[in-house]
C-alpha positions as CSV (number, residue, x, y, z in Angstrom):
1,X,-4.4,10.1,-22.3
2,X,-5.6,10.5,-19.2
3,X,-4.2,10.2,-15.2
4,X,-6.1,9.2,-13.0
5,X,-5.1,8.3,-9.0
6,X,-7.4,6.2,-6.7
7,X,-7.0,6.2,-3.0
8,X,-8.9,3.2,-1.7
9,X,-10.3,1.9,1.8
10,X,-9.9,-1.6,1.7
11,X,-12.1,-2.4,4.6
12,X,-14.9,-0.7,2.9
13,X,-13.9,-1.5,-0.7
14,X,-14.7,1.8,-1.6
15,X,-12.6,5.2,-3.3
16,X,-11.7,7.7,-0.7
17,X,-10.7,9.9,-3.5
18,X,-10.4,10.1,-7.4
19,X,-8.4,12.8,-9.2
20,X,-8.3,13.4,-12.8
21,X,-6.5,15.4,-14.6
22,X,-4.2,15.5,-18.0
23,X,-1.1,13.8,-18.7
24,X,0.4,16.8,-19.1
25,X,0.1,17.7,-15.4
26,X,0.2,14.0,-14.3
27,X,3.0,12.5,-12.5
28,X,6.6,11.2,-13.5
29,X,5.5,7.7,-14.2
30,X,3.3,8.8,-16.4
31,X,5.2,10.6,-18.5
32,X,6.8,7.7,-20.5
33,X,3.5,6.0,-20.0
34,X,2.9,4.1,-23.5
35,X,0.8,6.9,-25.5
36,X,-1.7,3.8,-27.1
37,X,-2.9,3.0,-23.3
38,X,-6.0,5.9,-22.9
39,X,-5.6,5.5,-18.7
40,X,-2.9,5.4,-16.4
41,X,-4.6,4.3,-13.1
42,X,-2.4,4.6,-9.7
43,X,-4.4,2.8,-6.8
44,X,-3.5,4.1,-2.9
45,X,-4.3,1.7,-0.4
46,X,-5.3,4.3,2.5
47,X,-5.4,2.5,5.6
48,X,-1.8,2.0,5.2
49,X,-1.4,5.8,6.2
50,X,-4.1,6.1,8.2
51,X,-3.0,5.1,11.9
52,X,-6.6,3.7,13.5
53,X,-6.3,0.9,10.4
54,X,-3.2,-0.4,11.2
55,X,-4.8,-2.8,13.1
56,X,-5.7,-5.2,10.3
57,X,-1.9,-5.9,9.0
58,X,-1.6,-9.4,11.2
59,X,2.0,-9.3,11.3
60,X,2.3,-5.7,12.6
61,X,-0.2,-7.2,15.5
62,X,1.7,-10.3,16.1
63,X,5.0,-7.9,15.8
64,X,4.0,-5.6,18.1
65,X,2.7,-8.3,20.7
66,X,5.7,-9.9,20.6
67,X,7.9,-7.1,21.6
68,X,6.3,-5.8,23.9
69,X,5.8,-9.1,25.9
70,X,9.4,-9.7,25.1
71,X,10.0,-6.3,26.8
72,X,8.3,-7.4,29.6
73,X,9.9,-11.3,29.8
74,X,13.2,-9.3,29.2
75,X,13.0,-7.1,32.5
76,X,11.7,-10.0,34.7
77,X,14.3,-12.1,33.4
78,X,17.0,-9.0,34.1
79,X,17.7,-10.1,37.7
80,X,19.4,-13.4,36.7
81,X,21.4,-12.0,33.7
82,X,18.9,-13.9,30.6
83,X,16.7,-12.7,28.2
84,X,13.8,-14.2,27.1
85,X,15.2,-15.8,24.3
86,X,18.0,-17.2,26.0
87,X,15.9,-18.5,29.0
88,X,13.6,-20.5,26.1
89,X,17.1,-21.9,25.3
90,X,17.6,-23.0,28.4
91,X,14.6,-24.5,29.5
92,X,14.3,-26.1,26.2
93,X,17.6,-27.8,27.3
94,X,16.8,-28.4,30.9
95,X,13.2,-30.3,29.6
96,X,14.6,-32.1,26.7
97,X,18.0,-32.9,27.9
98,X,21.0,-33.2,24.9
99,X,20.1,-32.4,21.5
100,X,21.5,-32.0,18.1
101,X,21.7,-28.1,17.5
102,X,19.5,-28.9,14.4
103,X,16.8,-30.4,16.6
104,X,17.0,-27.4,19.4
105,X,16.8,-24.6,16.1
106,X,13.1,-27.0,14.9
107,X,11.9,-26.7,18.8
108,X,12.4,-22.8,18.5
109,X,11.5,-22.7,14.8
110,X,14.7,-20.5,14.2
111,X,17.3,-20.9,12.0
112,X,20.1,-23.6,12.9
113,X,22.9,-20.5,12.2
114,X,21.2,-18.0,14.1
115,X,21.0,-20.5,16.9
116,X,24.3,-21.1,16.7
117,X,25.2,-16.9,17.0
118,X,22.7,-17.0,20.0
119,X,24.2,-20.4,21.8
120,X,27.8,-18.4,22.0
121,X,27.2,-16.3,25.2
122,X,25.2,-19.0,27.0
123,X,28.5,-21.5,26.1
124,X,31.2,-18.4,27.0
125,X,28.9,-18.2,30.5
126,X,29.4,-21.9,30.9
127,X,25.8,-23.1,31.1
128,X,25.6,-24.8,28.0
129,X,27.7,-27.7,26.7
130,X,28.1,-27.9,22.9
131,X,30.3,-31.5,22.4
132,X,30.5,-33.4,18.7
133,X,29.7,-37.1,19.5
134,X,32.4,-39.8,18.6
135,X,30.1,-41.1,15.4
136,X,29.0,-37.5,14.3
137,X,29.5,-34.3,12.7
138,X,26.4,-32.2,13.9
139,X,27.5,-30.7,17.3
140,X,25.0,-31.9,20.6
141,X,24.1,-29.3,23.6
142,X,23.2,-29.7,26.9
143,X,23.0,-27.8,29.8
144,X,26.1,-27.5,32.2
145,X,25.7,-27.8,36.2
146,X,25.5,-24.3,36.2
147,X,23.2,-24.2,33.5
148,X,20.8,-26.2,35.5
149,X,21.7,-23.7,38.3
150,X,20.7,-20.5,36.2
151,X,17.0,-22.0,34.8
152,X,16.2,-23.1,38.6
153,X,17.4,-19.3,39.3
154,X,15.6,-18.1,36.3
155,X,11.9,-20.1,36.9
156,X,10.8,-17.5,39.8
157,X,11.2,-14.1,37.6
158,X,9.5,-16.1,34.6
159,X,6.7,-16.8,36.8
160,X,6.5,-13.3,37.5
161,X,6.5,-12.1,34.2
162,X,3.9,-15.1,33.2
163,X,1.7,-13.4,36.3
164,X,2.1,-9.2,35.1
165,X,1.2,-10.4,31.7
166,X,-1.9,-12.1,32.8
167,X,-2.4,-8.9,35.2
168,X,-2.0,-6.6,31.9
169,X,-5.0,-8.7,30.2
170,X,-6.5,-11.0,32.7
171,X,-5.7,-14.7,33.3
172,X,-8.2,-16.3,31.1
173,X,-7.6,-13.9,28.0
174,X,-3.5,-14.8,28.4
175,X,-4.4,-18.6,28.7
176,X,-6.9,-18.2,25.6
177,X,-3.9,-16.4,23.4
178,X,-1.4,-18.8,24.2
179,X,-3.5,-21.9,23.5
180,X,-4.7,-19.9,20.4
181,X,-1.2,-19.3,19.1
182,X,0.2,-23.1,19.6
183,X,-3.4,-24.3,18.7
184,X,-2.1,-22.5,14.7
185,X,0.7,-24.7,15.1
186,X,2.5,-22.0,12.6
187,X,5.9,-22.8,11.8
188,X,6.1,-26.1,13.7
């Protein structure tokens, strides 16, 4: 029986490297390897180690994008005590008045308990209500007075992060990414 171990480049469909050599000498896996089997192939998908290929993994992109514009919604937003994510809260709220918790977690396209974790400092800071109507069970929130108070408080620094972001890449690339990301439609 032979060993053999493939590294290949998937954007060129093409071995980087073959080695060959006895079972002997091969590796653990292959020592228990079924003796009637002539080959034991191992395939390496090298640009999973090589840095510069990173860039084809989607989700590593699309990760990477969105922390670092969280980062940068996050320091904006710093001044008036909100992240990001709570500030989406918010305005969701402020723009769509009372809704059922289950509705709010389908508007974010997050899950209805982890909304409910990330609701608990906005209610402990009194700017959002979370009531159960008389004929219900499913709790409904809405923004407090001072809710209200902390988006109108909030708007200026997200306008400022909206305008570094569109200095980091230009305004037209910013307003081409964000109409290509809700033009997917993923999720929602």
């Amino acid at each position: 029986m032979r060993h053999v171990e493939t590294a290949v480049d998937v954007t060129r469909l093409q071995p980087l490297r073959t080695s060959v050599s006895s079972l002997e000498g091969a590796r653990r896996c292959c020592r228990n390897a079924n003796p009637l089997e002539y080959v034991q192939l191992h395939t390496y998908i090298g640009w999973m180690a090589t840095p510069s290929r990173s860039y084809l993994c989607y989700a590593l992109a699309a990760r990477k994008s969105a922390r670092h514009l969280s980062r940068l919604y996050d320091n904006h937003l710093a001044p008036a005590g909100l992240s990001v994510s709570q500030f989406s809260i918010l305005r969701l709220l402020k723009e769509h008045g009372r809704l059922k918790i289950t509705q709010l977690a389908q508007l974010l396209i997050m899950e209805r308990t982890s909304l409910v974790r990330a609701l608990k400092p906005l209610q402990a800071s009194g700017w959002v209500v979370a009531e159960r109507p008389d004929n219900g069970r499913a709790f409904d929130v809405t923004l407090s007075p001072s809710g209200l108070g902390k988006v109108a408080d909030a708007i200026p620094l997200w306008a400022e992060a909206q305008a570094a972001f569109e200095g980091e890449v230009g305004r037209d690339r910013a307003i081409r990414f964000r109409d290509e990301i809700s033009e997917l439609n993923l999720g929602g």
